[in-house]
C-alpha positions in Angstrom: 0.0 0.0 0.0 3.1 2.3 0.6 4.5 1.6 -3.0 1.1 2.7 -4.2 1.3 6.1 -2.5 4.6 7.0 -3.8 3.4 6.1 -7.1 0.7 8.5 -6.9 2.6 11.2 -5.2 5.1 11.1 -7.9 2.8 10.9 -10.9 0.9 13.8 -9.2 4.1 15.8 -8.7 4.8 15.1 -12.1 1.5 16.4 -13.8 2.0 19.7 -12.0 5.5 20.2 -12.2 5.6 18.7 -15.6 2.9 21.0 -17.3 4.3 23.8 -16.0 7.8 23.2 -17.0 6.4 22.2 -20.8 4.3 25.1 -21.1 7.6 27.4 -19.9 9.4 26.0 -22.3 7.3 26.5 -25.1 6.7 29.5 -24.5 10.3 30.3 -24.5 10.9 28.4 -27.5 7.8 30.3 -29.5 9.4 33.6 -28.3 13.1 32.3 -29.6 12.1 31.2 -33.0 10.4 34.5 -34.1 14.2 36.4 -32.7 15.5 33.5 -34.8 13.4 33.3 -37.7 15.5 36.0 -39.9 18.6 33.5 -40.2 17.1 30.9 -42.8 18.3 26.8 -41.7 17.3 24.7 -44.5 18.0 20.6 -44.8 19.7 21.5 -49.0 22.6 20.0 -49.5 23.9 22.1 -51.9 25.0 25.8 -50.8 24.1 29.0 -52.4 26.5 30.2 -55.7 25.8 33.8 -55.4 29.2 34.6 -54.0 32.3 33.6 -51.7 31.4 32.4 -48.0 33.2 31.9 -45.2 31.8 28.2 -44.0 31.9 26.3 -40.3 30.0 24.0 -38.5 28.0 25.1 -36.1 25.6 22.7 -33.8 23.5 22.5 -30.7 22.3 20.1 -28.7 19.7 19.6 -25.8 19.0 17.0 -23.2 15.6 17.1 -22.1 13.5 14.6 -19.5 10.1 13.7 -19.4 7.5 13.8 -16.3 6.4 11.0 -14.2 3.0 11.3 -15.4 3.7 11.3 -18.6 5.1 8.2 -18.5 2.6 6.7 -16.9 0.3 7.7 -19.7 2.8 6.7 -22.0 2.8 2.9 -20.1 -1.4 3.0 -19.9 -1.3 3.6 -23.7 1.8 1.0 -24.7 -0.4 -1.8 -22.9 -3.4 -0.7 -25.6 -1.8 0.2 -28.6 -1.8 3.7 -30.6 0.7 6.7 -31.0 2.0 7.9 -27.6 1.7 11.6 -27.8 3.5 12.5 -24.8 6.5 11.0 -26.4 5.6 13.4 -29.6 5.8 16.3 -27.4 9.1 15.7 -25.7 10.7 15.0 -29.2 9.0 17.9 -30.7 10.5 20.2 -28.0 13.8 18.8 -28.3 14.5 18.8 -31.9 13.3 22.9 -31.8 15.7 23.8 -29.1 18.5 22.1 -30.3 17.8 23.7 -33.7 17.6 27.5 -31.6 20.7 26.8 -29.8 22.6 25.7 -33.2 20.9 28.9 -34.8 21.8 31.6 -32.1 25.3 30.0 -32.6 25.6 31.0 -36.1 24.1 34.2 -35.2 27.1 34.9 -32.8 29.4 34.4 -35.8 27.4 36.9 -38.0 26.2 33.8 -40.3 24.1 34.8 -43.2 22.3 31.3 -43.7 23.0 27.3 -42.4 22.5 24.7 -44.8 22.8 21.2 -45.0 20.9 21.1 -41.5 20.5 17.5 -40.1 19.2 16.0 -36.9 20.3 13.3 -34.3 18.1 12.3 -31.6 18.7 9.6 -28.8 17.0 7.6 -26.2 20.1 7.6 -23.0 17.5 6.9 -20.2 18.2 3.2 -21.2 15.2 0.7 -22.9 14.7 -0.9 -19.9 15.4 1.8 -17.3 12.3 2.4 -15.2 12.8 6.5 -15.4 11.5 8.7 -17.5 12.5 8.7 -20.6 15.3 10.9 -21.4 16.2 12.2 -25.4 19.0 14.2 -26.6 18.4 15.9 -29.8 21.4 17.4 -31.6 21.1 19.6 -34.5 23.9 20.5 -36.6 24.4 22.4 -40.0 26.8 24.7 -41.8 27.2 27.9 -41.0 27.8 30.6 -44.3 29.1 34.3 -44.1 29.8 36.4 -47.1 33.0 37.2 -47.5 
């Protein structure tokens, strides 16, 4: 009966704490990507020919947990079957803060444009850890400045 009232305490705890952080966040990352949205990113391959350009790498990367509660949701819905959407959400907000913290690095070097943008994202909570699930995304691209 003990175990059964930590479980609640922390799936409670998690709800509250989690919803709050989430909302936080996206609310910072909403305000970040309209600063942002002047330096283009784009997944081409090929960069512009319109001129010379300086060129580095540039990258960020993010580390970001999920709540308690979420992942008991997430369990509730793996035992029934269909898309997991609290997982959805902790991706979503990864992969967009990694790709802010790889743009505002380009920004610091006066970059005109990053192409060739591409994502890595992994599980390091372990598949058959009992924590919350825990992803780093990592976003990196190239970095052009005119010359």
């Amino acid at each position: 009966m003990e175990q059964l009232l930590y479980v609640a305490v922390f799936v409670t705890l998690g709800y509250f704490f989690g919803k709050r952080a989430e909302s936080k966040h996206f609310k910072s990352l909403i305000e970040r990507e309209q600063h942002l949205n002047a330096l283009p990113a784009m997944a081409s391959r090929m960069p512009p020919q319109d001129g010379q350009y300086d060129q580095v790498l540039v990258s960020g990367s993010v580390v970001i947990a999920n709540d308690y509660f979420k992942t008991f949701v997430a369990g509730l819905r793996n035992l029934f079957g269909g898309k997991i959407t609290t997982y959805e959400s902790l991706l979503d907000r990864a992969r967009r803060e990694a790709l802010l913290r790889m743009k505002e690095q380009a920004q610091q070097m006066n970059a005109d444009l990053v192409f060739n943008v591409k994502y890595e994202t992994a599980n390091i909570s372990g598949q058959t850890s009992k924590k919350p699930p825990i992803i780093e995304a990592h976003a990196y691209g190239t970095a052009l400045r005119k010359l």
